[in-house]
mmCIF entry with sequence, helices, sheets and N, C-alpha, C, O atoms, coordinates in Angstrom:
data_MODEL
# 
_entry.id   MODEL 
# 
_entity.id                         1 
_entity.type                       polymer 
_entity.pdbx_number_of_molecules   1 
# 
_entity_poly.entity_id                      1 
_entity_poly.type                           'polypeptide(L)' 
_entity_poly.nstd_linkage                   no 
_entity_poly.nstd_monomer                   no 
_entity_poly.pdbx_seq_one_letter_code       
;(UNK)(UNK)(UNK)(UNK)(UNK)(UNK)(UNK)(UNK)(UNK)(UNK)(UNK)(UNK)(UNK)(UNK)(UNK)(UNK)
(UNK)(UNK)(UNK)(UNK)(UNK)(UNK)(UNK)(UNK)(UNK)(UNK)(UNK)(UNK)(UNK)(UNK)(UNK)(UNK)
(UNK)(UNK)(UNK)(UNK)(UNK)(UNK)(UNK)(UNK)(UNK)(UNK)(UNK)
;
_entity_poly.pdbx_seq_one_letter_code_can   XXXXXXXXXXXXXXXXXXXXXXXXXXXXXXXXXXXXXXXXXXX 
_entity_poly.pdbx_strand_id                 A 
# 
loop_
_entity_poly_seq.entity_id 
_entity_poly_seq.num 
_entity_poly_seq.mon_id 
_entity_poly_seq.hetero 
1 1  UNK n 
1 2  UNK n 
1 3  UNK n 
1 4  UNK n 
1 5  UNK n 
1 6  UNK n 
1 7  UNK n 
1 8  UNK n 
1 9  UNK n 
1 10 UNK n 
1 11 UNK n 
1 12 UNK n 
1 13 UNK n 
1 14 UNK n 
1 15 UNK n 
1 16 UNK n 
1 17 UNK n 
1 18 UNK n 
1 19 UNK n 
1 20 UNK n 
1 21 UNK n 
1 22 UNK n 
1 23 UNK n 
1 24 UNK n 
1 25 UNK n 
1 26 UNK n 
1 27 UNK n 
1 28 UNK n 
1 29 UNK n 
1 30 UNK n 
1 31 UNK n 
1 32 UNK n 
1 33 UNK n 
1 34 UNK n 
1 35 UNK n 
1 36 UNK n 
1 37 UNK n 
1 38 UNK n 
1 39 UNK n 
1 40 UNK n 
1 41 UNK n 
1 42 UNK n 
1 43 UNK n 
# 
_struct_asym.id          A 
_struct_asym.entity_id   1 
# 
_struct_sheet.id               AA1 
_struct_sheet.type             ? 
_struct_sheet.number_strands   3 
_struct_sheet.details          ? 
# 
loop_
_struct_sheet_order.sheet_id 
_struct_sheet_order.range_id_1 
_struct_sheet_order.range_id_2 
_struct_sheet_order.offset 
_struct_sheet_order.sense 
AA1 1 2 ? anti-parallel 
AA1 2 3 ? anti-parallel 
# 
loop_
_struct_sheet_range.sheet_id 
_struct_sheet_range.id 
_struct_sheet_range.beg_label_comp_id 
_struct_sheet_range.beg_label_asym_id 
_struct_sheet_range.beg_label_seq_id 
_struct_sheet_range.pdbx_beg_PDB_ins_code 
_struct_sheet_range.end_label_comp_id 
_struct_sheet_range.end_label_asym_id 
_struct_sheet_range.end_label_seq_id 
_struct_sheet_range.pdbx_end_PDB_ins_code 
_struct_sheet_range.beg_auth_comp_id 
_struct_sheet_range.beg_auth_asym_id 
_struct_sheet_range.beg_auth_seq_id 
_struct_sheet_range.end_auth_comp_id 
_struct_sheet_range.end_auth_asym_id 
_struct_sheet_range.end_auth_seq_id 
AA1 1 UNK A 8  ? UNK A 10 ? UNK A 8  UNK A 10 
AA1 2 UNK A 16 ? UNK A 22 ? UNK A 16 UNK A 22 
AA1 3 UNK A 33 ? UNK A 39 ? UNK A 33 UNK A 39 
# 
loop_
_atom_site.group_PDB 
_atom_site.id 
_atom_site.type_symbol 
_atom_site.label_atom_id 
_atom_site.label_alt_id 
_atom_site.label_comp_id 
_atom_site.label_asym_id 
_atom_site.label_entity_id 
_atom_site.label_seq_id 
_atom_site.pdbx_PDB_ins_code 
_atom_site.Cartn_x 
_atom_site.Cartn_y 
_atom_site.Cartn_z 
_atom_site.occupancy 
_atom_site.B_iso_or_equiv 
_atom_site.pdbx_formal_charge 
_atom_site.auth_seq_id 
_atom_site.auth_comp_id 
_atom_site.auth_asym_id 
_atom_site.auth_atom_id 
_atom_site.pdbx_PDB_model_num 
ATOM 1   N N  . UNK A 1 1  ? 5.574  3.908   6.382   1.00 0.00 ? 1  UNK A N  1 
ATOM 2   C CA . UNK A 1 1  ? 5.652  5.348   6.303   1.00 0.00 ? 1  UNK A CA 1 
ATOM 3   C C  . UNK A 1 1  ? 4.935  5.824   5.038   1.00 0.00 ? 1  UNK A C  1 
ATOM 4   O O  . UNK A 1 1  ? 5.125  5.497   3.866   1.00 0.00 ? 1  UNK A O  1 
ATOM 5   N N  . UNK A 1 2  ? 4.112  6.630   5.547   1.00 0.00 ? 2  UNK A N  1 
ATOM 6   C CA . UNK A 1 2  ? 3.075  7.307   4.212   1.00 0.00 ? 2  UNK A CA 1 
ATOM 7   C C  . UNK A 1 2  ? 4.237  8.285   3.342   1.00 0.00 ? 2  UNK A C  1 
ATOM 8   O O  . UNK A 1 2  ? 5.324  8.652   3.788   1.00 0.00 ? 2  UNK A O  1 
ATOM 9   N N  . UNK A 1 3  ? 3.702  8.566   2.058   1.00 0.00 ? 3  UNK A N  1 
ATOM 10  C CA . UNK A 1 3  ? 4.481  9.628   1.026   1.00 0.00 ? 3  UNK A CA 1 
ATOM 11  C C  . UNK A 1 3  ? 3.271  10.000  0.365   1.00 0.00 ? 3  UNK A C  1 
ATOM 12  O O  . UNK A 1 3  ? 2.268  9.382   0.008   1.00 0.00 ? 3  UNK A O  1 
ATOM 13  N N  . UNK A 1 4  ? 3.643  11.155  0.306   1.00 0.00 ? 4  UNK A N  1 
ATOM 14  C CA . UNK A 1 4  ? 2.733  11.769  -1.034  1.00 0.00 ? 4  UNK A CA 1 
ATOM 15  C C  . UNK A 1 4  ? 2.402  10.952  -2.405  1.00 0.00 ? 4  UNK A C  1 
ATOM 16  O O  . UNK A 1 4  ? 1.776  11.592  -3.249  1.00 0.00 ? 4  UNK A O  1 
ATOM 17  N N  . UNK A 1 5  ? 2.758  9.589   -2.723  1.00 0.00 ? 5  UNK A N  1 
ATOM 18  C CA . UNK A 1 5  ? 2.332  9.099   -4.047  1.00 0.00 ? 5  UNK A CA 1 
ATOM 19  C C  . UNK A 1 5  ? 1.381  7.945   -3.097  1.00 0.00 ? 5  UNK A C  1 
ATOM 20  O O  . UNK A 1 5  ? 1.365  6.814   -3.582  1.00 0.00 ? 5  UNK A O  1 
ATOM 21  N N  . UNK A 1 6  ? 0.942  8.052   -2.369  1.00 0.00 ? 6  UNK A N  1 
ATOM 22  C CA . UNK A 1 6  ? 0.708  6.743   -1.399  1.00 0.00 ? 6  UNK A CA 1 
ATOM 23  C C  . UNK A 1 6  ? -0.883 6.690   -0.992  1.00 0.00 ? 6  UNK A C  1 
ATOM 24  O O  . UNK A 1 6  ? -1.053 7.562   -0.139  1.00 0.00 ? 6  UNK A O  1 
ATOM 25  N N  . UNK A 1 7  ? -2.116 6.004   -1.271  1.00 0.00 ? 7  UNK A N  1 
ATOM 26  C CA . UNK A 1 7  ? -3.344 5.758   -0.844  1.00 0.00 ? 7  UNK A CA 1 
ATOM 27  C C  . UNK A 1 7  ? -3.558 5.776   0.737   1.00 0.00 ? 7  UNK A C  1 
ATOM 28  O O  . UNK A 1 7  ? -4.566 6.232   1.276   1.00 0.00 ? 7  UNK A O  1 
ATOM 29  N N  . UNK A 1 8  ? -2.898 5.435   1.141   1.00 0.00 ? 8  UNK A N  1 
ATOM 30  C CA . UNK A 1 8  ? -2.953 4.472   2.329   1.00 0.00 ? 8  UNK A CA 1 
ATOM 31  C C  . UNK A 1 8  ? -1.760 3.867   2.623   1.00 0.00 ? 8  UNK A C  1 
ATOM 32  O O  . UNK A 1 8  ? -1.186 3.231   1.738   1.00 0.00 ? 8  UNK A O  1 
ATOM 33  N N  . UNK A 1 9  ? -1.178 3.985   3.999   1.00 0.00 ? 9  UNK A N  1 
ATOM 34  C CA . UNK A 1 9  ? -0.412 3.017   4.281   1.00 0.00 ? 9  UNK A CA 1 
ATOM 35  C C  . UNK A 1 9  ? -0.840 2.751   5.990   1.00 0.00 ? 9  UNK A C  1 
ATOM 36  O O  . UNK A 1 9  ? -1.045 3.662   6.792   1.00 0.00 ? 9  UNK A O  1 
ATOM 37  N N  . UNK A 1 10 ? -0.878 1.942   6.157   1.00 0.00 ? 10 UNK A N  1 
ATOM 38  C CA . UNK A 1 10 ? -1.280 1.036   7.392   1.00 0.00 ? 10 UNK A CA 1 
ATOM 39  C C  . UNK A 1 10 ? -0.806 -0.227  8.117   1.00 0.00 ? 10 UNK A C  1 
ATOM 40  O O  . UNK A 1 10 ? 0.385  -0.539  8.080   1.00 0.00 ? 10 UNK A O  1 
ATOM 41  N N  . UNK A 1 11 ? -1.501 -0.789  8.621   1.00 0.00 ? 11 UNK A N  1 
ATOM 42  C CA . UNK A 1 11 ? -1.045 -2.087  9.995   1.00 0.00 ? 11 UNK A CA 1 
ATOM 43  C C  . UNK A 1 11 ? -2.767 -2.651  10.895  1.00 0.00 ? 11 UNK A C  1 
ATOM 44  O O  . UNK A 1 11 ? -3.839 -2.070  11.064  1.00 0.00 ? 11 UNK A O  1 
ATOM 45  N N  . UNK A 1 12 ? -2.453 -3.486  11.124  1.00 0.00 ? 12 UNK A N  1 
ATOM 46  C CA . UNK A 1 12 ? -3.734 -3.733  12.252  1.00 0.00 ? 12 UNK A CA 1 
ATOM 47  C C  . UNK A 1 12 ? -3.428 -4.078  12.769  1.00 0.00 ? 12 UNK A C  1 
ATOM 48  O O  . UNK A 1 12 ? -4.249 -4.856  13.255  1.00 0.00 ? 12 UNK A O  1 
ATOM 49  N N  . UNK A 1 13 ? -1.612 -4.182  13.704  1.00 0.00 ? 13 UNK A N  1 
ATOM 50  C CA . UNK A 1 13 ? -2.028 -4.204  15.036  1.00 0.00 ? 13 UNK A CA 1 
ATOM 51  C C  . UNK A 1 13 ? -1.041 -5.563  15.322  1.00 0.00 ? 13 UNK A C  1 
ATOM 52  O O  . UNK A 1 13 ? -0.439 -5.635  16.394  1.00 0.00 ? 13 UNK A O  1 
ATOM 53  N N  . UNK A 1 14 ? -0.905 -6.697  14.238  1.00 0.00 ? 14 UNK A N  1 
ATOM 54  C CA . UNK A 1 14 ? -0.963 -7.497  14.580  1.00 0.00 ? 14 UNK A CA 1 
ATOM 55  C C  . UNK A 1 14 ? 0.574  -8.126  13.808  1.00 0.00 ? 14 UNK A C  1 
ATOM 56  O O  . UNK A 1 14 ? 0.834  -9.253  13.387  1.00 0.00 ? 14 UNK A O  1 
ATOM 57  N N  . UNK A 1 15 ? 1.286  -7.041  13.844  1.00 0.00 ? 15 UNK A N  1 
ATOM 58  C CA . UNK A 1 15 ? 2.356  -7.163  12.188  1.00 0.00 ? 15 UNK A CA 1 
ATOM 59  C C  . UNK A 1 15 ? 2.648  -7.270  10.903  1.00 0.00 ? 15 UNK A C  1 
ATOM 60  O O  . UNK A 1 15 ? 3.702  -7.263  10.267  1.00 0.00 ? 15 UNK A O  1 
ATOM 61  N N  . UNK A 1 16 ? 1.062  -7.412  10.522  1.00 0.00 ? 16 UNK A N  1 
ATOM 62  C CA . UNK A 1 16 ? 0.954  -7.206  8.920   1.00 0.00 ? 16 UNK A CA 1 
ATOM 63  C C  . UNK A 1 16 ? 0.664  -5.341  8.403   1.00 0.00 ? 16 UNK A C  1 
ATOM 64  O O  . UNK A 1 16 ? -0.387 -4.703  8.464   1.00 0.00 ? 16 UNK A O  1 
ATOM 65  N N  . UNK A 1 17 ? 1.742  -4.989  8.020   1.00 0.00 ? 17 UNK A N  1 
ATOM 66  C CA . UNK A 1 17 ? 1.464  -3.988  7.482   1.00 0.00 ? 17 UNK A CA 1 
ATOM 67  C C  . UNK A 1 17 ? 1.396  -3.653  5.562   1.00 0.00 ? 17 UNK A C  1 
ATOM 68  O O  . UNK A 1 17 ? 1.948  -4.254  4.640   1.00 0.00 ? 17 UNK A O  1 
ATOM 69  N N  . UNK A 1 18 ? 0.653  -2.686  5.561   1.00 0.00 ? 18 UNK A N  1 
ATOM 70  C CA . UNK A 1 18 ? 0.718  -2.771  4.069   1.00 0.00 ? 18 UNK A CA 1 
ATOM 71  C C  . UNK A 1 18 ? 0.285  -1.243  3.478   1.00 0.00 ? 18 UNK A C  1 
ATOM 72  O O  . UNK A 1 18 ? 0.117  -0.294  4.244   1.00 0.00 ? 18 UNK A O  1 
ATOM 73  N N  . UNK A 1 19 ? 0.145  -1.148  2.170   1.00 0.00 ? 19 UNK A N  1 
ATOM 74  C CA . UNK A 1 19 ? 0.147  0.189   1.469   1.00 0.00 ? 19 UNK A CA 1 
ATOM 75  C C  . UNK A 1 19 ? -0.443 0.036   0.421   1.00 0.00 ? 19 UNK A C  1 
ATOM 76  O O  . UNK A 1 19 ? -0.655 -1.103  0.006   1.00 0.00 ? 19 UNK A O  1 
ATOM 77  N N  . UNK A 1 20 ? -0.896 1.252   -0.335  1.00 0.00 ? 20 UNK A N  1 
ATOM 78  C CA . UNK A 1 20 ? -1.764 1.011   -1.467  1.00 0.00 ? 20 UNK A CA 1 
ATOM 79  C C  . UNK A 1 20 ? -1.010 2.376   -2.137  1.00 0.00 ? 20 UNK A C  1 
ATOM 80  O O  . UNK A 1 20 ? -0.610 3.298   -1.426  1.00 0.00 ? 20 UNK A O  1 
ATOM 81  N N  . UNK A 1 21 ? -0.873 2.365   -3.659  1.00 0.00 ? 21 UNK A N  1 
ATOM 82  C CA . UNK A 1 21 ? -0.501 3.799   -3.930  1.00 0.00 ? 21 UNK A CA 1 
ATOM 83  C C  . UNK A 1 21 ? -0.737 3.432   -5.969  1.00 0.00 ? 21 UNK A C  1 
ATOM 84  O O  . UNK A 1 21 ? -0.579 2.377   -6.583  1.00 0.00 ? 21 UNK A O  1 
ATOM 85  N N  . UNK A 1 22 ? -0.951 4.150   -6.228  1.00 0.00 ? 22 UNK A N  1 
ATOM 86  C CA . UNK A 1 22 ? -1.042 4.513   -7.697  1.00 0.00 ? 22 UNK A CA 1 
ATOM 87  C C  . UNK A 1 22 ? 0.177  3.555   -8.493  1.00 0.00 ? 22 UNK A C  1 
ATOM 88  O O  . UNK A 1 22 ? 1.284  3.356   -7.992  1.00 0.00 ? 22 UNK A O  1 
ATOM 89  N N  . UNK A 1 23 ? -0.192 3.098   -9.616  1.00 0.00 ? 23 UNK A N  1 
ATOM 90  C CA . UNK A 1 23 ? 0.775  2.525   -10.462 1.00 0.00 ? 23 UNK A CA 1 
ATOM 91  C C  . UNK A 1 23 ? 1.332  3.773   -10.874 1.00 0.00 ? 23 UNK A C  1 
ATOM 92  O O  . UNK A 1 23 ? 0.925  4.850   -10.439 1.00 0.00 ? 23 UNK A O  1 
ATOM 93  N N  . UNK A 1 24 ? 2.285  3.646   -11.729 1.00 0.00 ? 24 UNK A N  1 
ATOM 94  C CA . UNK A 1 24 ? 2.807  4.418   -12.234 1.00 0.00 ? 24 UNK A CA 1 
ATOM 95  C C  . UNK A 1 24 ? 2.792  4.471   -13.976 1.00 0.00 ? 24 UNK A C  1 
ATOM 96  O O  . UNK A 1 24 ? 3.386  5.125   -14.834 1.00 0.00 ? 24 UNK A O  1 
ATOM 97  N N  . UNK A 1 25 ? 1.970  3.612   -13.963 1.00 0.00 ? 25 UNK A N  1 
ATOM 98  C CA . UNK A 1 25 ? 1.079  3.888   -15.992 1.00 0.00 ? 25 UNK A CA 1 
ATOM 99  C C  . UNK A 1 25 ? -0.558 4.314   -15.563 1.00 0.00 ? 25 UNK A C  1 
ATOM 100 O O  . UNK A 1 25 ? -1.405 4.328   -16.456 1.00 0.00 ? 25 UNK A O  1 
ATOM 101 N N  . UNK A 1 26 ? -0.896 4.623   -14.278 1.00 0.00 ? 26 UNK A N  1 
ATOM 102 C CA . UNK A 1 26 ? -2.045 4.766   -13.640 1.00 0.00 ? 26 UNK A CA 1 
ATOM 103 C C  . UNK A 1 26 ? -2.868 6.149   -14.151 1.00 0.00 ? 26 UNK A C  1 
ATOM 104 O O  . UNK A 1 26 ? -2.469 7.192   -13.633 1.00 0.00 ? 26 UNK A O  1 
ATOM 105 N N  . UNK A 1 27 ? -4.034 6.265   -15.167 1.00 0.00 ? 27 UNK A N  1 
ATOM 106 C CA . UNK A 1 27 ? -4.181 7.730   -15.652 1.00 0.00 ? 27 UNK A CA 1 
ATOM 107 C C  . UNK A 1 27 ? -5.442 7.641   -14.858 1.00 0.00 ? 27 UNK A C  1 
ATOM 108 O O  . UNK A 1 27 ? -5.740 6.612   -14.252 1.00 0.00 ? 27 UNK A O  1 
ATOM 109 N N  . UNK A 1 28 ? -6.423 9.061   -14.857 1.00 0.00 ? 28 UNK A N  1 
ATOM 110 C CA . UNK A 1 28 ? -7.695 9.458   -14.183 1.00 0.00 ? 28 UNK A CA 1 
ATOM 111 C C  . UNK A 1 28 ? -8.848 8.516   -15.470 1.00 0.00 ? 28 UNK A C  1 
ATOM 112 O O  . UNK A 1 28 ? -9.986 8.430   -15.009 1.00 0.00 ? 28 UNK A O  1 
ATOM 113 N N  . UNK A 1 29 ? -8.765 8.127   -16.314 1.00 0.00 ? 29 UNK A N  1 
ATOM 114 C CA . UNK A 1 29 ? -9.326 7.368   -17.105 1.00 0.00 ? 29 UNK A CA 1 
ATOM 115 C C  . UNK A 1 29 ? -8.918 5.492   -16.875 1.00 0.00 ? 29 UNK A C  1 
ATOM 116 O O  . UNK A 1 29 ? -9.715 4.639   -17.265 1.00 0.00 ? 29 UNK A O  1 
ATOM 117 N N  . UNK A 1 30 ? -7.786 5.178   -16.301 1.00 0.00 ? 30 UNK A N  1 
ATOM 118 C CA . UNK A 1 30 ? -7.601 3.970   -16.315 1.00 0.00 ? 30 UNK A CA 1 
ATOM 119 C C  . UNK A 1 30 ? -6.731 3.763   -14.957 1.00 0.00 ? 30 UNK A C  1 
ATOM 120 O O  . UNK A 1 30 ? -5.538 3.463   -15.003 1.00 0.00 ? 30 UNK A O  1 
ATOM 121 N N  . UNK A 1 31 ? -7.306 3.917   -13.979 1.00 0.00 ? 31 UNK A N  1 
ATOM 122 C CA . UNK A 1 31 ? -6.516 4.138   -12.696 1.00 0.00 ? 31 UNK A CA 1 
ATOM 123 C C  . UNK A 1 31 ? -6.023 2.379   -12.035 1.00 0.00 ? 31 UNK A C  1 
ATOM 124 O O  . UNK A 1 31 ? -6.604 1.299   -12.137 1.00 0.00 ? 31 UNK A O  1 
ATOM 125 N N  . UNK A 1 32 ? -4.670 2.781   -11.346 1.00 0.00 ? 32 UNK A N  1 
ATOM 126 C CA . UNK A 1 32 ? -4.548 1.328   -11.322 1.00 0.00 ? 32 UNK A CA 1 
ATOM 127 C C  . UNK A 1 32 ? -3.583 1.470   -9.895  1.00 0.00 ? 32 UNK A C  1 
ATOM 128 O O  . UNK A 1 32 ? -2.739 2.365   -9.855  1.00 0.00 ? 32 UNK A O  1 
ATOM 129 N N  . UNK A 1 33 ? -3.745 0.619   -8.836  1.00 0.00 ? 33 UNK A N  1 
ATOM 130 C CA . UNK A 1 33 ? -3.582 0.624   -7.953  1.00 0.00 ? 33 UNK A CA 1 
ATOM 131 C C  . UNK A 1 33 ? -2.407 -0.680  -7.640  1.00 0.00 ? 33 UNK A C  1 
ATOM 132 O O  . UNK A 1 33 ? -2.493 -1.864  -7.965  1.00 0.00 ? 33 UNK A O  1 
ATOM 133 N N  . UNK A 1 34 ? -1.554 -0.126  -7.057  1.00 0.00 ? 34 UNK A N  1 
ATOM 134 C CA . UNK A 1 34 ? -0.511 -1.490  -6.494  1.00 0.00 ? 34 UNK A CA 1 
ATOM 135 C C  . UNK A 1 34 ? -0.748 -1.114  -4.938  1.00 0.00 ? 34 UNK A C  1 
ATOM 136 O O  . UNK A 1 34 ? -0.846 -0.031  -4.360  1.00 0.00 ? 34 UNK A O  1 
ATOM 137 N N  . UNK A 1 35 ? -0.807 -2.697  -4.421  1.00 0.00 ? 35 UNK A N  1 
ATOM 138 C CA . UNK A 1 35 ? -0.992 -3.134  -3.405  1.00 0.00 ? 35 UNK A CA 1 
ATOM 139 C C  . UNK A 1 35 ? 0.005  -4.024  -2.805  1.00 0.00 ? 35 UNK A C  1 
ATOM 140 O O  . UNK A 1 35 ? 0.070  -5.205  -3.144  1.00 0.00 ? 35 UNK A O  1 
ATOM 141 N N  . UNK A 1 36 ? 0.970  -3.385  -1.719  1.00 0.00 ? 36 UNK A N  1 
ATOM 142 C CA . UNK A 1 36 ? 1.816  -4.906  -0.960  1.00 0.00 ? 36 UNK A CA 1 
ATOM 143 C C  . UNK A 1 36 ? 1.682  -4.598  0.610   1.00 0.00 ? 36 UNK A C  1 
ATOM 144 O O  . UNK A 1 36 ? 1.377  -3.543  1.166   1.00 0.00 ? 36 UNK A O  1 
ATOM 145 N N  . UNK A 1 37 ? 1.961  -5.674  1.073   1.00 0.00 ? 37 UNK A N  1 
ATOM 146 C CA . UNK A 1 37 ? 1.888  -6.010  2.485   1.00 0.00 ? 37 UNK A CA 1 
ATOM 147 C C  . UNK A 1 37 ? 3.055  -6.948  2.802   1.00 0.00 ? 37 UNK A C  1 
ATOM 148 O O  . UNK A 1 37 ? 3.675  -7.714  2.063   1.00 0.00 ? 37 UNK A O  1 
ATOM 149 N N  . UNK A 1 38 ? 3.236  -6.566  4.633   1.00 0.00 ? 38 UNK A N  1 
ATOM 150 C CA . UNK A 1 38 ? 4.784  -7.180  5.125   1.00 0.00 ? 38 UNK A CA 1 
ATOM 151 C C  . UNK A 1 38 ? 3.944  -7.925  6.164   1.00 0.00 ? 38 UNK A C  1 
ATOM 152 O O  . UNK A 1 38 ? 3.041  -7.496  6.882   1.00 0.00 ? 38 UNK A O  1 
ATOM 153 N N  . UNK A 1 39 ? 4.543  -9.314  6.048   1.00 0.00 ? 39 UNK A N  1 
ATOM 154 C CA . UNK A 1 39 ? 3.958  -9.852  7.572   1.00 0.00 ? 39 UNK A CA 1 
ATOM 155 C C  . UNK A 1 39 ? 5.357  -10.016 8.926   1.00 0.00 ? 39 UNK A C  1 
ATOM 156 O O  . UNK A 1 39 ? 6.193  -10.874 8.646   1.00 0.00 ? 39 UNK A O  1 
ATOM 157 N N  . UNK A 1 40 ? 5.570  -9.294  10.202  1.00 0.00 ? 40 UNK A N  1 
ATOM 158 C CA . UNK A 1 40 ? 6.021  -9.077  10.409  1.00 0.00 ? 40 UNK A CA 1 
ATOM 159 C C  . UNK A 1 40 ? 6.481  -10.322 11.915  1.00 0.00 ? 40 UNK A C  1 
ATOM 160 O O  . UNK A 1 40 ? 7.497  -10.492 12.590  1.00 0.00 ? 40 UNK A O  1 
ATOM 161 N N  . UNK A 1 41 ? 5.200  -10.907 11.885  1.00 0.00 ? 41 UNK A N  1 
ATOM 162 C CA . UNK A 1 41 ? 4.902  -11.762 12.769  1.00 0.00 ? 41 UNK A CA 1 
ATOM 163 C C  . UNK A 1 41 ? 6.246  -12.807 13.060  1.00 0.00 ? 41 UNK A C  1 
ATOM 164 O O  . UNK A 1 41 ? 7.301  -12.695 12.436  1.00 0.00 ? 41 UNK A O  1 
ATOM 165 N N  . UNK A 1 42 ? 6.130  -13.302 13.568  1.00 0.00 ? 42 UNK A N  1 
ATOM 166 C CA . UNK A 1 42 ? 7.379  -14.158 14.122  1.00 0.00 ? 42 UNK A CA 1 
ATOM 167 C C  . UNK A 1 42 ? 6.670  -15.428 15.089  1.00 0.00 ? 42 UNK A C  1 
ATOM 168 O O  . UNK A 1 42 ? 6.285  -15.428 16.258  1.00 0.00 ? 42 UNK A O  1 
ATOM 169 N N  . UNK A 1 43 ? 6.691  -16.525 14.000  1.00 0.00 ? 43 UNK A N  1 
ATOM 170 C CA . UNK A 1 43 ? 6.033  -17.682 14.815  1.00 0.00 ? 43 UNK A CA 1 
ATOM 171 C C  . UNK A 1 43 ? 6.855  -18.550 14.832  1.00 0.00 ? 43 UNK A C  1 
ATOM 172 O O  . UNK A 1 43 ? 6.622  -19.610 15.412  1.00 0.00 ? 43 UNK A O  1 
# 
């Protein structure tokens, strides 16, 4: 589920979903991005 502090949040389809959104020490001079992903798959 996307939010307003959020880059991107997504899936392809296949059960890996994931998100991208701003750190939170992240300035317009030193921007910094956190990245996680869920694998949802079941093998």
């Amino acid at each position: 589920m996307k939010t307003d502090d959020m880059l991107y949040s997504g899936g392809n389809g296949t059960g890996l979903s994931f998100y991208l959104k701003y750190a939170e020490d992240s300035t317009a001079e030193n921007p910094r991005v956190v990245a996680k992903g869920i694998c949802s798959l079941i093998v």
